[in-house]
C-alpha positions as CSV (number, residue, x, y, z in Angstrom):
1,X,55.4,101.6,-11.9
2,X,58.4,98.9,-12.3
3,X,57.6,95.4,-13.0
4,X,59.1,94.6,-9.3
5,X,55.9,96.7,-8.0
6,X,53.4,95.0,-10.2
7,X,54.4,91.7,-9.5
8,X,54.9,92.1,-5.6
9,X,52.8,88.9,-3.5
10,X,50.6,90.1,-1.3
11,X,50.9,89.4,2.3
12,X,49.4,86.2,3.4
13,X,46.8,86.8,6.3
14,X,45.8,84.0,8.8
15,X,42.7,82.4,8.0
16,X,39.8,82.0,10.2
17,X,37.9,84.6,12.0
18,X,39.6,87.5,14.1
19,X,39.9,86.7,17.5
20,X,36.9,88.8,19.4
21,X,37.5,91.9,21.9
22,X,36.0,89.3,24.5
23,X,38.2,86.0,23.3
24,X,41.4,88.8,23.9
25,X,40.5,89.3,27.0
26,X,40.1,85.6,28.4
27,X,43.4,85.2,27.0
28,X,44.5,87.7,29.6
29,X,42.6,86.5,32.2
30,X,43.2,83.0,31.9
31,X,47.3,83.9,31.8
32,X,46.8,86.2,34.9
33,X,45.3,83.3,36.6
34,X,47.6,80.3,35.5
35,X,50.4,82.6,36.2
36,X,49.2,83.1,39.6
37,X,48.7,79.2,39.8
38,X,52.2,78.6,39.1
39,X,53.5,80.9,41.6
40,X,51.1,79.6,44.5
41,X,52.0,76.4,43.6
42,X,56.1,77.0,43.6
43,X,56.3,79.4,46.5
44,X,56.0,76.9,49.3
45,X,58.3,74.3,47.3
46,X,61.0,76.7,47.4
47,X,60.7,78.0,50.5
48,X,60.8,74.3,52.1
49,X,63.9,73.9,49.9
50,X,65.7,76.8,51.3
51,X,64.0,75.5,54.6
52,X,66.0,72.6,54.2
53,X,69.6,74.0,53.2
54,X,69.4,76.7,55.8
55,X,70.8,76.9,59.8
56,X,68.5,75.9,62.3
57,X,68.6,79.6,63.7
58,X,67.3,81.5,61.2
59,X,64.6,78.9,60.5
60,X,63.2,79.1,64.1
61,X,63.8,83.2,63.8
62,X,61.7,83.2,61.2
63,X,64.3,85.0,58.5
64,X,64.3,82.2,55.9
65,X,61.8,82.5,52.9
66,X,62.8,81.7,49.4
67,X,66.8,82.4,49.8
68,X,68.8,79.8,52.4
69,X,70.3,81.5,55.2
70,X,73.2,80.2,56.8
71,X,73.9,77.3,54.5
72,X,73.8,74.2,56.4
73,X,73.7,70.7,55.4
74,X,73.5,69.2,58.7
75,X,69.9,68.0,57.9
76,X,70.9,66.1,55.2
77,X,74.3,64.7,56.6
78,X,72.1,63.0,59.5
79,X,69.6,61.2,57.2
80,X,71.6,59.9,54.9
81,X,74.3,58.5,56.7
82,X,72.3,56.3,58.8
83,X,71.9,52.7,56.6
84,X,68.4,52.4,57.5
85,X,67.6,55.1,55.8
86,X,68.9,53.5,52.3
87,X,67.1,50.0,53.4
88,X,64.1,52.4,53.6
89,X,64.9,53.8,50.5
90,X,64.8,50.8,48.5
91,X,61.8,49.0,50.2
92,X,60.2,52.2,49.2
93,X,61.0,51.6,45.4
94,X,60.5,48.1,45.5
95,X,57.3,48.5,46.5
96,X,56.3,51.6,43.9
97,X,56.8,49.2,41.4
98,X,55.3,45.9,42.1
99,X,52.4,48.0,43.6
100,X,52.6,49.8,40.3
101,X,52.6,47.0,38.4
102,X,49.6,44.9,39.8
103,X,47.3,48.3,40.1
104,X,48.0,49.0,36.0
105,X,47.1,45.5,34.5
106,X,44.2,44.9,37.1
107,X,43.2,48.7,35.7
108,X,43.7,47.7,32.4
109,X,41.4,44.6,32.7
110,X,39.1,45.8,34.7
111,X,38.4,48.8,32.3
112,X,39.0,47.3,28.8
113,X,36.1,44.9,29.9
114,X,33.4,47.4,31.5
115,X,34.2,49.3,27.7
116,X,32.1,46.4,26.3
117,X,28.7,47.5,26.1
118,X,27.6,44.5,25.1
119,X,29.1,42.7,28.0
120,X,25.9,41.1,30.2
121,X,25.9,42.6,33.8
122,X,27.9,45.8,33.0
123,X,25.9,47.8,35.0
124,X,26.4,46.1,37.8
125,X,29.8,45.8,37.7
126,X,30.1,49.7,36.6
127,X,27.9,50.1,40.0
128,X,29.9,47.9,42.4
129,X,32.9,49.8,41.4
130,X,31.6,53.3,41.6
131,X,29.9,51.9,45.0
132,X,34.1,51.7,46.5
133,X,33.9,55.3,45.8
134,X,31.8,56.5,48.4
135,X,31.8,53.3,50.9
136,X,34.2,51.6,52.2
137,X,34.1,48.7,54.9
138,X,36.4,50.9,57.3
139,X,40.0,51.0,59.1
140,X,39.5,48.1,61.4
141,X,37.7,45.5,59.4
142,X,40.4,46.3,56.9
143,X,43.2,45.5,59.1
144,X,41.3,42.3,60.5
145,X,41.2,41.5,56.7
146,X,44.6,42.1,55.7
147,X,45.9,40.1,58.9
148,X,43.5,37.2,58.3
149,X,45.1,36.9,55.0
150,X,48.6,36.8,56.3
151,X,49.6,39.4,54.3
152,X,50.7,41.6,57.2
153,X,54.4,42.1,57.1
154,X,55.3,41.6,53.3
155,X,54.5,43.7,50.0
156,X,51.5,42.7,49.3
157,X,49.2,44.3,52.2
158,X,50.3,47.2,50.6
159,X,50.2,46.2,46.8
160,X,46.4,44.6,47.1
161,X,44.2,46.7,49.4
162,X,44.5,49.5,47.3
163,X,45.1,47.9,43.8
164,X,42.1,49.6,41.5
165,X,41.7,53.3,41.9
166,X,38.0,54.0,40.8
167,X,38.9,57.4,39.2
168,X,41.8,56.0,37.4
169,X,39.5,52.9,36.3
170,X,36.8,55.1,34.7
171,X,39.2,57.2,32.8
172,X,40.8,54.7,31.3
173,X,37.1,52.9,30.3
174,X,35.9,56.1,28.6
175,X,39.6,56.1,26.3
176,X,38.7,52.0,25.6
177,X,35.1,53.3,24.6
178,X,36.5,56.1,22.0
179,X,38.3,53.4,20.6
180,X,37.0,52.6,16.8
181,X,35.0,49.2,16.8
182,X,36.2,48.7,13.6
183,X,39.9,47.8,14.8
184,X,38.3,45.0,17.1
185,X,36.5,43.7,14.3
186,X,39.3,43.3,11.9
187,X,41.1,41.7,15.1
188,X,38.8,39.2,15.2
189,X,38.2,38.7,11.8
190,X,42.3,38.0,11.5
191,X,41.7,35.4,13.6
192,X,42.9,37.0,17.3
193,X,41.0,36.6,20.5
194,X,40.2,38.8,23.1
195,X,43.3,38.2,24.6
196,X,45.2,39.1,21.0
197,X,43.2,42.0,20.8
198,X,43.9,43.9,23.8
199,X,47.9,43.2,23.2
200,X,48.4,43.3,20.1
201,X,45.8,46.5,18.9
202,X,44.1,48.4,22.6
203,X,47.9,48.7,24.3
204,X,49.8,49.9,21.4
205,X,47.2,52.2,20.9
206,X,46.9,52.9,24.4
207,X,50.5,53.6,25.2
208,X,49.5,57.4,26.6
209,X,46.5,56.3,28.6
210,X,48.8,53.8,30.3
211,X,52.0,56.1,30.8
212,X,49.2,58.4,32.8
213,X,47.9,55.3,35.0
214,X,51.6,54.5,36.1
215,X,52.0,58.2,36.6
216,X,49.1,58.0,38.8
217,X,49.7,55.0,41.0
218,X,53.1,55.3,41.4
219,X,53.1,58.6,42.6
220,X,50.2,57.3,45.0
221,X,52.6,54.7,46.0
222,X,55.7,56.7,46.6
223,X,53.7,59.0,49.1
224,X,51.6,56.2,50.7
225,X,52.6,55.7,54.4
226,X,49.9,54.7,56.4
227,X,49.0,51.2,54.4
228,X,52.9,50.5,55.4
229,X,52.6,52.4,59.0
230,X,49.5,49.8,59.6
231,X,50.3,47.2,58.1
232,X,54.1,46.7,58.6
233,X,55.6,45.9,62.0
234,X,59.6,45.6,61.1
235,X,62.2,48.1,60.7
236,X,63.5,46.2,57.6
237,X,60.3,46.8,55.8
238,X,59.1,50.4,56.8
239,X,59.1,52.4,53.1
240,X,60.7,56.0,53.2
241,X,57.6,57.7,54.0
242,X,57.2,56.0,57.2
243,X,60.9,56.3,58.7
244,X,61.0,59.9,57.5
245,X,57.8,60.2,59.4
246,X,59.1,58.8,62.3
247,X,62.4,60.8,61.9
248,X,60.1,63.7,61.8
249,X,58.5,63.0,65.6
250,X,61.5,62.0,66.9
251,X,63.3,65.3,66.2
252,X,60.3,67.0,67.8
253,X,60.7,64.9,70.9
254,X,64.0,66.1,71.2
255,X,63.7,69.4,70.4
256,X,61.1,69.8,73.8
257,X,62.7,67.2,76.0
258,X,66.6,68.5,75.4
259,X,67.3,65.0,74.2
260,X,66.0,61.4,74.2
261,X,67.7,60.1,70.7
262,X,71.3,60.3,71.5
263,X,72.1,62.4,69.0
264,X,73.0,65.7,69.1
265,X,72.8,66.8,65.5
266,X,68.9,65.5,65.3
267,X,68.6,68.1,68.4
268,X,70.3,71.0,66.6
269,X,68.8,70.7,62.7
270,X,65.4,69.8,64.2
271,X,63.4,72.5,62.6
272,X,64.9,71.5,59.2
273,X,64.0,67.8,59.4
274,X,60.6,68.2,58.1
275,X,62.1,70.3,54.9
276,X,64.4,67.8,54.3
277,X,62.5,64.9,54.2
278,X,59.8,66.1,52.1
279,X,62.7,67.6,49.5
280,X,64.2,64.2,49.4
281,X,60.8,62.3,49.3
282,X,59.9,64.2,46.1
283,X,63.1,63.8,44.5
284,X,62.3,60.6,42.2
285,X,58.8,61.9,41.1
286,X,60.7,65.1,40.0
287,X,63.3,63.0,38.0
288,X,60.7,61.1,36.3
289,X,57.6,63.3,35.6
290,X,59.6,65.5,32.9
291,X,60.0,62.5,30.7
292,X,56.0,61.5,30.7
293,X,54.5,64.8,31.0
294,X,53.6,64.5,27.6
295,X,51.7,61.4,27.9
296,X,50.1,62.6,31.1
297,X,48.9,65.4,29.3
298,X,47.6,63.2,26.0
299,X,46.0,60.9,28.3
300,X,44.2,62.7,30.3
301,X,42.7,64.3,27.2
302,X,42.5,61.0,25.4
303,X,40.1,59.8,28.3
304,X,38.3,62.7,29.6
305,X,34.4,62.3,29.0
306,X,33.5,64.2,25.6
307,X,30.8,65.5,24.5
């Protein structure tokens, strides 16, 4: 036998245990199911996208599925030429981020202090919150509310109302509570106060958590219609959601009364309205999520409830 034999190194095996006969098969399973997930979950998107690029005949003949028929941009031509569409448009992101904004640092506040367990009256204020979550005072004492305010008609009847999610709040207060005491400590033995603290240590260690909670509420925001549909009286104001809403009805109308909008392309791409405005609703959400899905995915683990 050659030196070159003697001296060969042995193959270097993975440690830890073998995967079981019953682990193998979970990871089938659970790949047979996501997979199925992931297609449940795309099927309708891309149908409503080739809804939306296809000619109003083979929509109301039934013939379009995942691959546009008759490629028509018709749908798309009438939205966005019309200005108040754009006005719309902007009020829309104008609103997603103050709304945004207020909902994160009230969130932030709200949950960096309930993480105190030391903080007198915790449980109550733990209880009042969880309290929203089942209860609420209702539609029209809400509106009398909101009007009483004067805050009909501007930003914030949309902004305020709806500020602290109750979900979002206690996900973020479990994250603060799996936070080492011991960095709040040397804080405050450096001299910084509570406000220092929660600057200059929680956020920068918090940057996931809070990439999720503006994931959360802006998304909420950019779909939220009928806060602005309630609360919102002038055309200048409506967000997105609401004029393609009403863009939605009106091509309806016209497509059982032979008319009534004076415009004959609404009446001929009428069954691809709806398509289109939910393609270009989603648009923004689908140019932003790719570059925080990795903090939605840390955070979420970061403030799940363990064990």
């Amino acid at each position: 036998m050659s030196t070159r034999a003697r001296t060969r190194t042995p193959a270097i095996r993975p440690r830890g245990p073998r995967p079981t006969a019953g682990y193998r098969v979970f990871q089938v399973v659970n790949a047979v199911v996501l997979t199925g997930v992931v297609v449940v979950t795309l099927y309708p998107f891309l149908t409503i996208v080739a809804r939306s690029l296809s000619d109003n005949a083979y929509i109301v003949a039934g013939e379009v599925n995942l691959v546009p028929r008759g490629f028509n941009l018709t749908a798309y031509r009438v939205v966005t030429s019309d200005p108040t569409f754009w006005v719309s448009y902007r009020n829309t992101v104008f609103y997603t981020v103050v709304a945004t904004l207020i909902s994160v640092v009230l969130t932030t506040c709200y949950a960096y202090v309930l993480s105190k367990r030391h903080l007198r009256g915790r449980t109550a204020l733990v209880g009042i919150a969880v309290f929203t979550m089942f209860f609420t005072g209702g539609l029209i004492p809400n509106y009398v509310l909101v009007t009483s305010l004067g805050l009909k008609n501007t930003v914030w009847a949309i902004a305020l109302p709806n500020a602290v999610n109750v979900f979002n709040l206690l996900v973020m207060k479990a994250f603060f509570e799996s936070l080492p005491v011991e960095l709040e400590e040397a804080a405050a033995v450096d001299g910084l106060d509570t406000y220092g603290t929660l600057l200059r240590i929680v956020l920068p260690l918090s940057k996931a958590m809070v990439a999720t909670m503006v994931l959360f509420y802006a998304v909420s925001f950019w779909n939220s219609w009928f806060a602005a549909f309630l609360y919102l009286d002038r055309q200048d104001l409506l967000p997105v959601t609401v004029y393609l809403r009403n863009l939605i009805a009106g091509a309806t109308d016209a497509t059982q009364t032979g008319g009534g909008l004076g415009s004959a392309d609404i009446v001929q791409s009428a069954a691809t309205i709806q398509s289109v405005t939910i393609v270009l609703t989603i648009l923004p959400i689908l140019a932003v999520y790719p570059f925080i899905q990795r903090y939605f995915v840390s955070g979420i683990m970061l403030g799940a409830v363990k064990g």
